[in-house]
C-alpha positions in Angstrom: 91.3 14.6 1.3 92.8 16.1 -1.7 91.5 14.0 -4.6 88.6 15.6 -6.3 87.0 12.5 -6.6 86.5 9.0 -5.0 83.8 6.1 -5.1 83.5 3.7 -3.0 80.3 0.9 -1.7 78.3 3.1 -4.1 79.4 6.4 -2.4 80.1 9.0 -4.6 82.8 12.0 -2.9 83.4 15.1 -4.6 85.7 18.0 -3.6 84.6 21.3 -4.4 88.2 22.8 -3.1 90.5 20.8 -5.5 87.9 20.9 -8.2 84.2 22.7 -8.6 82.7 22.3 -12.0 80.6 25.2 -13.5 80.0 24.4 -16.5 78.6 21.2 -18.5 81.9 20.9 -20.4 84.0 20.7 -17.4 81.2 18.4 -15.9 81.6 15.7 -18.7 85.6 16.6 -18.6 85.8 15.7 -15.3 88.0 12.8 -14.3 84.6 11.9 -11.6 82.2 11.8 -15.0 84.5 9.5 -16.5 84.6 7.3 -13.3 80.6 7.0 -13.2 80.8 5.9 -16.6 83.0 3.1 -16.2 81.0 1.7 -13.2 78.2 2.0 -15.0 79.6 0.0 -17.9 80.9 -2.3 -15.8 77.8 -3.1 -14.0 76.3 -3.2 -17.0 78.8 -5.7 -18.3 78.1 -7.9 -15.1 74.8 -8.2 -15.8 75.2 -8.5 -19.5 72.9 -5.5 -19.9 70.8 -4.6 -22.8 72.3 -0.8 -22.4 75.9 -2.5 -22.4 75.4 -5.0 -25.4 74.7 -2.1 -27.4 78.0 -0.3 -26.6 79.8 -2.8 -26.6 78.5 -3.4 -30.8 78.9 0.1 -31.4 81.8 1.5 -29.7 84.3 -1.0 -30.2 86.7 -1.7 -27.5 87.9 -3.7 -25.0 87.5 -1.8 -21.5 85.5 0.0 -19.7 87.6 3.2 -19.2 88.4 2.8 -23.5 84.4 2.8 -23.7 83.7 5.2 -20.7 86.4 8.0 -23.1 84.2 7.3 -26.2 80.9 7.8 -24.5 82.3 11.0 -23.4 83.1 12.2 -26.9 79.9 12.0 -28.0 78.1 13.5 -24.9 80.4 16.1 -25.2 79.2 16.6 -29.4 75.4 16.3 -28.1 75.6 19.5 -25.7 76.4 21.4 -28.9 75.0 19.5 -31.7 71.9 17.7 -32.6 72.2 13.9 -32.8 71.8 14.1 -37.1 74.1 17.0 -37.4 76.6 15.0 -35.7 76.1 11.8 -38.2 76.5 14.0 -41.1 79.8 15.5 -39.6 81.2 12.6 -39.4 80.0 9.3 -39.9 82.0 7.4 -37.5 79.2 7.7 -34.5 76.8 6.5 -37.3 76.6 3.4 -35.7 76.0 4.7 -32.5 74.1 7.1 -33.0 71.7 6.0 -35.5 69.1 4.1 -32.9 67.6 7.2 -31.4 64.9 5.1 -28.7 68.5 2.9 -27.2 70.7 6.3 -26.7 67.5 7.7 -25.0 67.4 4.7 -22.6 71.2 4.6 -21.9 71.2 8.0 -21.3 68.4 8.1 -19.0 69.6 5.1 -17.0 73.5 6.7 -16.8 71.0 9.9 -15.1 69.5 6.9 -12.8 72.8 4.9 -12.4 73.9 8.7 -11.0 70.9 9.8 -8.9 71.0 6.3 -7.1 74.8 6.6 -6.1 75.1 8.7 -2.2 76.9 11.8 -3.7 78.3 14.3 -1.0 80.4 17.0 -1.8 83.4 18.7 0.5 84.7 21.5 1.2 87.9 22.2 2.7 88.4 25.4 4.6 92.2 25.8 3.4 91.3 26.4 -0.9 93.5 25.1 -3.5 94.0 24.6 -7.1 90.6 25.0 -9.6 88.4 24.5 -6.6 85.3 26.8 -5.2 86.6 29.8 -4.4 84.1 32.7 -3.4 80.8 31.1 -4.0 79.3 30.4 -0.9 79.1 26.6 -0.3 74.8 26.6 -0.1 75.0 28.3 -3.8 77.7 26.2 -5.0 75.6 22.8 -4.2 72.3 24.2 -5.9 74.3 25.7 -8.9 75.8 22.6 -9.0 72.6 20.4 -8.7 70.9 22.6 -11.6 74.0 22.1 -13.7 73.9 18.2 -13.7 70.0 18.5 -14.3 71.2 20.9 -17.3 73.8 18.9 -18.6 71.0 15.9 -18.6 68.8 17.7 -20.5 70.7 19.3 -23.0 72.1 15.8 -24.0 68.9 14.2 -24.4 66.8 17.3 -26.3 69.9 17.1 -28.5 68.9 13.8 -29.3 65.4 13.8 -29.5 65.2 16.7 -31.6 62.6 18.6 -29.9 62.0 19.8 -25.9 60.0 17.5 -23.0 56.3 18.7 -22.8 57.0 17.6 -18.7 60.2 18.6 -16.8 60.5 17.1 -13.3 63.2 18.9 -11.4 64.7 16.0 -9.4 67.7 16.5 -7.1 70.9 15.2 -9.3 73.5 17.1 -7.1 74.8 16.3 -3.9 72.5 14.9 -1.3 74.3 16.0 1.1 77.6 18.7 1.8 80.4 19.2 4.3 82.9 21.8 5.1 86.0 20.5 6.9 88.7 21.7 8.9 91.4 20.7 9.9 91.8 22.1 13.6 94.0 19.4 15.7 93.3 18.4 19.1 96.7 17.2 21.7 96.3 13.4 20.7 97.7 11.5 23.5 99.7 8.4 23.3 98.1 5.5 21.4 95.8 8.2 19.5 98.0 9.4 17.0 96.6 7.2 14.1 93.8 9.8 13.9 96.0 12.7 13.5 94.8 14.8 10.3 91.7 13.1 10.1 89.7 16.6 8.7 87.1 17.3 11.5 83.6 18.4 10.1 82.4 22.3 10.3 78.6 22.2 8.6 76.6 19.8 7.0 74.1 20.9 4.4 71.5 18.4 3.4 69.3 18.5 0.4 66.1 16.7 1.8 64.9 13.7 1.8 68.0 12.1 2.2 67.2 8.6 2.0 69.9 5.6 2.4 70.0 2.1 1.6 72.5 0.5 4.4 72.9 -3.3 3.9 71.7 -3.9 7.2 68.5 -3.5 8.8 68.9 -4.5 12.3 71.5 -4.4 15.3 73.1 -7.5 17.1 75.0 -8.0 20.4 76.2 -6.1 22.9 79.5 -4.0 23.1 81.5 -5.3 25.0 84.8 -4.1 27.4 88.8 -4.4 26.5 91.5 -3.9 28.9 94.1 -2.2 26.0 93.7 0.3 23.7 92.4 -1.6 20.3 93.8 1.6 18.1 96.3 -0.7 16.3 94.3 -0.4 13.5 95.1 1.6 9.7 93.5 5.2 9.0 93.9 6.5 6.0 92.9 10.3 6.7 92.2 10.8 2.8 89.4 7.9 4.0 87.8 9.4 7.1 86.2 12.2 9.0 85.8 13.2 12.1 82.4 14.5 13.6 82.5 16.3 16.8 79.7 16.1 18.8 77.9 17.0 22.2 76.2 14.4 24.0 74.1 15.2 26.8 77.0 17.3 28.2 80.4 15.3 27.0 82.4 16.3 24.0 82.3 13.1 21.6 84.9 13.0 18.4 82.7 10.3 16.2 85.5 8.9 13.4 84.0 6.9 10.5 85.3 5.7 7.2 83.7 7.3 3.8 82.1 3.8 3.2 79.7 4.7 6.1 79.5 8.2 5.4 75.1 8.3 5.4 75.6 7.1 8.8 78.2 9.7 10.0 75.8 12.4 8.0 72.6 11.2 10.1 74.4 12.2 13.4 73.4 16.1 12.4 70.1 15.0 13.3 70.8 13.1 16.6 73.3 15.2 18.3 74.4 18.5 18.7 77.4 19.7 16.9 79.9 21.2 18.5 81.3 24.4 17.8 85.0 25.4 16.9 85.6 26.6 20.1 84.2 24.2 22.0 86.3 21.2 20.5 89.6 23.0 20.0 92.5 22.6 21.6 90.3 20.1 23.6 90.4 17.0 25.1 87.3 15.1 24.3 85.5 12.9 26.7 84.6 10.0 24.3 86.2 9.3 21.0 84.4 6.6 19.1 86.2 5.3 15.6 84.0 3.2 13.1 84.3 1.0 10.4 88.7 0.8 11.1 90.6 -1.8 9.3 93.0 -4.2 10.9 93.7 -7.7 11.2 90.8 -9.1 12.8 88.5 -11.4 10.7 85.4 -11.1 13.2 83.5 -8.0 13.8 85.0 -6.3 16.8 82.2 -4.0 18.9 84.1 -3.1 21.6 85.0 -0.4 24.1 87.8 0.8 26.3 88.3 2.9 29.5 91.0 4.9 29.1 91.7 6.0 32.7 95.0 7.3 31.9 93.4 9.9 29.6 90.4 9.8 31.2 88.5 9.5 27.8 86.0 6.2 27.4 86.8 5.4 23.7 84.4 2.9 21.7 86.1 0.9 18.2 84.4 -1.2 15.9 86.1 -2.3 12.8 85.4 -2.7 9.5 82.6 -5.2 8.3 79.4 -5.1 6.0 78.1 -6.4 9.3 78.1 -3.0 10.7 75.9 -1.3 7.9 73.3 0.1 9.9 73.1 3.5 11.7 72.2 1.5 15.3 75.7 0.5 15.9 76.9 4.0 14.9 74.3 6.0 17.3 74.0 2.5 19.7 78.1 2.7 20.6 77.8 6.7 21.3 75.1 6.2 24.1 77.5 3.4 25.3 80.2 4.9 25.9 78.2 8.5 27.6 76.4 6.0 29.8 79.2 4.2 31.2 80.9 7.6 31.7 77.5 8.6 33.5 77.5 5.3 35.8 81.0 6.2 36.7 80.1 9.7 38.1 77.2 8.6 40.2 74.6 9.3 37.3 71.5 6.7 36.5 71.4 6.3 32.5 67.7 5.8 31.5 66.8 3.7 28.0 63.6 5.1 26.9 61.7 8.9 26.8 60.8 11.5 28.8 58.2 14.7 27.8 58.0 18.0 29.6 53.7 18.5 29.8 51.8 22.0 30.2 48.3 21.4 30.3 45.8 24.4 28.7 44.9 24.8 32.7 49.0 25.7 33.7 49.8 22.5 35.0 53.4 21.0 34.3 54.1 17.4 34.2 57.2 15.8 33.3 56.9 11.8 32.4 59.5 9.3 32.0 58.7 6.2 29.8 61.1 3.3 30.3 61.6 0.2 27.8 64.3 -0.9 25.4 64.1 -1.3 21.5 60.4 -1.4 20.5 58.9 -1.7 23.7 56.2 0.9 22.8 57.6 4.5 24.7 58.3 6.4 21.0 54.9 5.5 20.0 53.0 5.8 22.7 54.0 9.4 23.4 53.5 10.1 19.7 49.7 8.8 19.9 49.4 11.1 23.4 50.4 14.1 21.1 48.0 13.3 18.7 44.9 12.8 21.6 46.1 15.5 23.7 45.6 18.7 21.1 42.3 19.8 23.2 44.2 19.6 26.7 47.8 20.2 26.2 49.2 23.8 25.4 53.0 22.1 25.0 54.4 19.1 24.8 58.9 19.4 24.9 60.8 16.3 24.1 63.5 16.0 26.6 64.9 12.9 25.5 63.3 10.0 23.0 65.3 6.8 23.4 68.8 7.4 26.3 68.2 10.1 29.4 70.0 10.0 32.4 69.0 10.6 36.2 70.8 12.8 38.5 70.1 14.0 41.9 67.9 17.7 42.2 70.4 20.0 44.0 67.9 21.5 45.8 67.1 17.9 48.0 64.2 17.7 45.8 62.8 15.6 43.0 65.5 13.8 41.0 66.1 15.7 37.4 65.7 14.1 34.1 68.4 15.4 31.2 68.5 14.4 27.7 71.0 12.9 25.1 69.9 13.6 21.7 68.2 16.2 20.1 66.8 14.1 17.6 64.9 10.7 17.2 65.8 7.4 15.8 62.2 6.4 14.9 60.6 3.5 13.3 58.3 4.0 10.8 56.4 0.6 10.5 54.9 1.4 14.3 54.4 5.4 13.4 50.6 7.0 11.9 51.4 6.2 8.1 51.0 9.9 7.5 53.8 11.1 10.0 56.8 10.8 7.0 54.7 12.6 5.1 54.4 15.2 7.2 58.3 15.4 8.0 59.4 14.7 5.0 61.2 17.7 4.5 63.4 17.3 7.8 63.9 13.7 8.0 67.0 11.3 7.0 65.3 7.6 5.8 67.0 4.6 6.1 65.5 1.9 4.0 62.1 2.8 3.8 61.0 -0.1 1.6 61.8 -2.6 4.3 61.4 -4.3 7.4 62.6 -1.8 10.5 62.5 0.9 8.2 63.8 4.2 10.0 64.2 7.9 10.2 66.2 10.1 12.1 64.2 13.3 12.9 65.1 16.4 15.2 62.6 16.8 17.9 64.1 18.9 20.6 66.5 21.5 21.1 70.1 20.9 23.0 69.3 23.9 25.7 66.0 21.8 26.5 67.5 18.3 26.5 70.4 19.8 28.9 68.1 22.0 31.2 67.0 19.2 33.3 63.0 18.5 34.7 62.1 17.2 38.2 60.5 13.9 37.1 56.5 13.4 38.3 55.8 10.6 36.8 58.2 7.3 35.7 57.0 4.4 33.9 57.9 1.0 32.0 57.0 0.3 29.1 55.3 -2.9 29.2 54.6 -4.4 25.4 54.5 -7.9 26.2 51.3 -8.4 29.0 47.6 -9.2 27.1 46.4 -8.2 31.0 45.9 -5.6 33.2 45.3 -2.1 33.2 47.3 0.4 30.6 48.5 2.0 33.4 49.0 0.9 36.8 51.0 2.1 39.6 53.6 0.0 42.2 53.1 0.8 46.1 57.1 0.3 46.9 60.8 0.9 45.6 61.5 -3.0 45.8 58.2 -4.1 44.0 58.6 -1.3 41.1 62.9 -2.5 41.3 62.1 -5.9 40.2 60.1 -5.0 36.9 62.4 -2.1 35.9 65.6 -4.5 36.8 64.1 -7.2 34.9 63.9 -5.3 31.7 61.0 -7.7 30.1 59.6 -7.2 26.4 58.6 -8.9 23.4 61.4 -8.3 20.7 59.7 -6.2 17.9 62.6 -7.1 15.2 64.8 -4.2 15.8 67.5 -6.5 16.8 68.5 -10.3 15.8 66.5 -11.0 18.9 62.8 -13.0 18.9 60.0 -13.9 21.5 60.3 -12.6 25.1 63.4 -11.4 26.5 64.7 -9.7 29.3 67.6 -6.9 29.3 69.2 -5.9 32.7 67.5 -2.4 33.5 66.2 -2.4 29.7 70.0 -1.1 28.8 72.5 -2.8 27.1 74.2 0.3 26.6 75.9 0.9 30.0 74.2 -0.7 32.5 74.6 -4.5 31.2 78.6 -3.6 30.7 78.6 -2.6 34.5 75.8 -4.0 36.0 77.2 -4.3 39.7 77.7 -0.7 39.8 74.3 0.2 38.1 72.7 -2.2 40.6 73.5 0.3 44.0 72.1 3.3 41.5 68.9 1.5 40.7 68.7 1.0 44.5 69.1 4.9 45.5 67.4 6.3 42.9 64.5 4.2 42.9 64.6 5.2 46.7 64.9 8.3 46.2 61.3 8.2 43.5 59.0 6.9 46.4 60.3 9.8 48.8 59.6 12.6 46.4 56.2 11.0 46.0 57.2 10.4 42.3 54.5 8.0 41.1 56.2 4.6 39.6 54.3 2.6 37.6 54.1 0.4 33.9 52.4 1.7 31.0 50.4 -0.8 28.5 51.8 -0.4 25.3 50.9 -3.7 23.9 53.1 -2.7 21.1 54.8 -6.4 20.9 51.2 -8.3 20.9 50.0 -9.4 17.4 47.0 -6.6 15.9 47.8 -4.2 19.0 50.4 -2.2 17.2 48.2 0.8 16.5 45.3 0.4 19.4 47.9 -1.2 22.2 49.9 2.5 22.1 46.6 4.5 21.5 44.9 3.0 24.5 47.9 3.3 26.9 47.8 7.3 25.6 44.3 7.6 26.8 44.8 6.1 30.4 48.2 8.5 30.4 46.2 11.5 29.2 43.5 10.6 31.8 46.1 10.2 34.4 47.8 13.9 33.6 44.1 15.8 33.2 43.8 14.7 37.0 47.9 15.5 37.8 48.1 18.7 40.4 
């Protein structure tokens, strides 16, 4: 990406390599200044703005980028000059200038227009031309954050006269960096559309990073092709490329600029890779998003490349996509059926690694699909458990998968993610708060509002646990104890293969529905195969004397949101003071 500025779907790119402003001159010189102006004029235009009738009656001229050069003049006068001197220099900005409360407004909402806009900034590992050079790329974002905030209030005390009694020191920079490369992996045949797509280094985000995606919930299952559905156009100006460990596979994540917040949130869901993991190499999953071609439905689909033996997921371009489930949804896909291929049972829910105050280690497995009650419930546990439990280790906290013990013993429980895609209208209202500072938020002032938050580390979530205790998460029954326990592999098989729950909202889904194993993300695509490893694992539980049971969450049953969890952590914590 060589242009030292792009917008786009109210995504704001800059690239520190082919230009890095340090100064408030070159700021408001900038060719991406002059682009933020026009938009904002021609919003303001659209909505025949009080902001925009006045510069439209004192700057006379007939388009936004005529207007946008104008504006720009005078900004440029105000970092030097005070708003009178520069009526008595020349009386041409009389007109503008002379209503001191309406330049106030329109600059503060151009400063709002700004801060409201994604920004990201980029650096490319190759330099070139004006770009940043030997400022580090941490120093270069705050220096550069400070210098919009400086710019701001230069303008404005330049037009008030005098200095604010109150300065709030708002982030106005980037809210969120990358540096690039562009190491090259052996694209086979059929690939070669994503050649020189630049591959992403580090991310540095300036927290809390909070987006706005145009969707708030997921819909459908992906679903299998029998060709490769690359015929599709990548502009490599237009993409990136996120490399990325899940559970143990190498996964190149593509995904147009439009849904960059999304492609940023993976740094809190997966590992990265490193440089030398990823070079020269042959990924297992490559995953492209938000492609264009010539399909006028949303495509969500996968294909098994055997040939290449990589399991690639594509879903095209669509406002439908705009949410960061599809993104992070397709990902587990595509390692589970890769998983289920090698003999592997993929799990849809949590699991914790225990150690009581008295040495004892218990490692529990929660089972459920979207909003059945296993993130919360294990939240509430860690709250209850403070007096008992020395540690509490996330091993996974929404996709695990099974595999046998190699010492004949109790089948091992390994991890996915090392982070958490959480939602916050079921979490203590206080728990954003409190991870504010680490959190990425995804439409917090709505329904299904979520954040992704890390919550283990990728040597924990790949060391693998012998599993004591393995549970659904039942949030449907009014009945029953919270925790109860099945006395055979065929009577615990036919809850966990039904995959019951009340829908919570987090999909298109409503009322009571059932989801083969709890998984649509593997298991439904192949359920045949998943079927004989449901049988032998499950087998396998009631011979290690794992105990098998459902847990209570209640979490789907109107005024149980808070208590339903809460109670089901008591009976677990109950259940684990008495585990030996």
């Amino acid at each position: 990406m060589q242009k030292e500025f792009s917008i786009s779907n109210d995504k704001v790119i800059i690239n520190f390599t082919a230009k890095y402003c340090d100064t408030s001159e070159k700021v408001l010189n900038s060719e991406g200044f002059k682009r933020v102006l026009e938009k904002f004029i021609k919003k303001g235009r659209h909505k025949t703005s009080n902001d925009y009738k006045y510069i439209e009656e004192n700057i006379i001229e007939d388009n936004e980028k005529s207007m946008a050069n104008k504006l720009v003049e005078v900004f440029k006068l105000l970092l030097v000059f005070k708003r009178e001197e520069i009526i008595d220099m020349n009386p041409k900005y009389e007109s503008f200038l002379s209503n001191k409360d309406e330049i106030i407004k329109i600059i503060e909402n151009i400063y709002g227009f700004w801060r409201k806009l994604e920004r990201y900034t980029v650096v490319h590992n190759s330099k070139i031309n004006e770009g940043l050079e030997n400022v580090s790329f941490v120093d270069a974002n705050l220096q550069f954050s400070q210098l919009i905030v400086n710019t701001y209030r230069k303008i404005e005390e330049n037009i008030l006269g005098s200095k604010p009694k109150v300065y709030r020191q708002l982030p106005a920079g980037a809210n969120a960096g990358l540096i690039v490369n562009s190491i090259k992996w052996k694209y086979p045949e059929g690939y070669e559309c994503l050649n020189g797509v630049p591959i992403i280094d580090s991310v540095l985000i300036d927290p809390p990073f909070i987006s706005y995606p145009k969707k708030i919930k997921r819909d459908g299952i992906f679903s299998e092709v029998f060709e490769n559905p690359l015929n599709c156009r990548i502009n490599k100006d237009h993409w990136f490329c996120f490399p990325v460990k899940i559970g143990t596979l190498l996964a190149f994540i593509y995904f147009h600029r439009d849904f960059m917040a999304h492609g940023i949130t993976l740094c809190n869901l997966f590992e990265i890779a490193k440089e030398s993991e990823y070079k020269d190499t042959k990924p297992d999953i490559v995953f492209v998003f938000g492609a264009r071609d010539n399909s006028e439905i949303t495509r969500t689909i996968f294909y098994d490349d055997k040939k290449n033996d990589i399991m690639l997921g594509y879903i095209n371009y669509s406002v439908n996509i705009d949410y960061f489930g599809y993104m992070k949804k397709m990902a587990l896909t595509l390692h589970n059926l890769i998983m289920i291929k090698r003999g592997y049972l993929p799990i849809h829910g949590a699991m914790v690694n225990i150690i009581t105050k008295d040495g004892n280690e218990v490692n529990i497995v929660i089972m459920g699909d979207s909003g059945a009650g296993k993130s919360e419930s294990l939240e509430a546990f860690r709250e209850l458990g403070e007096e008992y439990i020395s540690d509490m280790t996330v091993i996974f906290d929404d996709m695990g998968v099974v595999k046998p013990s190699a010492l004949n013993g109790k089948p091992m429980g390994y991890g996915t993610e090392i982070g958490a895609f959480v939602r916050l209208d079921d979490l203590d209202p206080g728990y954003a708060f409190r991870e504010i500072d680490r959190s990425i938020f995804m439409n917090p002032d709505k329904t299904n509002a979520r954040l992704v938050i890390p919550v283990a580390s990728y040597s924990d979530i790949t060391h693998g646990y012998p599993i004591d205790l393995f549970l659904y998460a039942n949030n449907y029954d009014k009945g029953g104890e919270e925790l109860s326990f099945f006395n055979s592999a065929k009577e615990a098989i036919k809850v966990f293969r039904n995959g019951a729950r009340m829908a919570k909202g987090t999909t298109t889904e409503k009322g009571l529905v059932t989801t083969f194993f709890a998984n649509p993300f593997g298991p439904v695509q192949k359920e045949k195969e998943t079927d004989i490893l449901i049988n032998k694992y499950f087998d396998e539980f009631f011979k290690a004397g794992i105990k098998v049971g459902q847990i209570r969450t209640r979490l789907g049953i109107k005024g149980m949101e808070k208590d339903g969890p809460k109670n089901a952590a008591i009976k677990l914590l109950d259940i684990i003071k008495k585990y030996k």
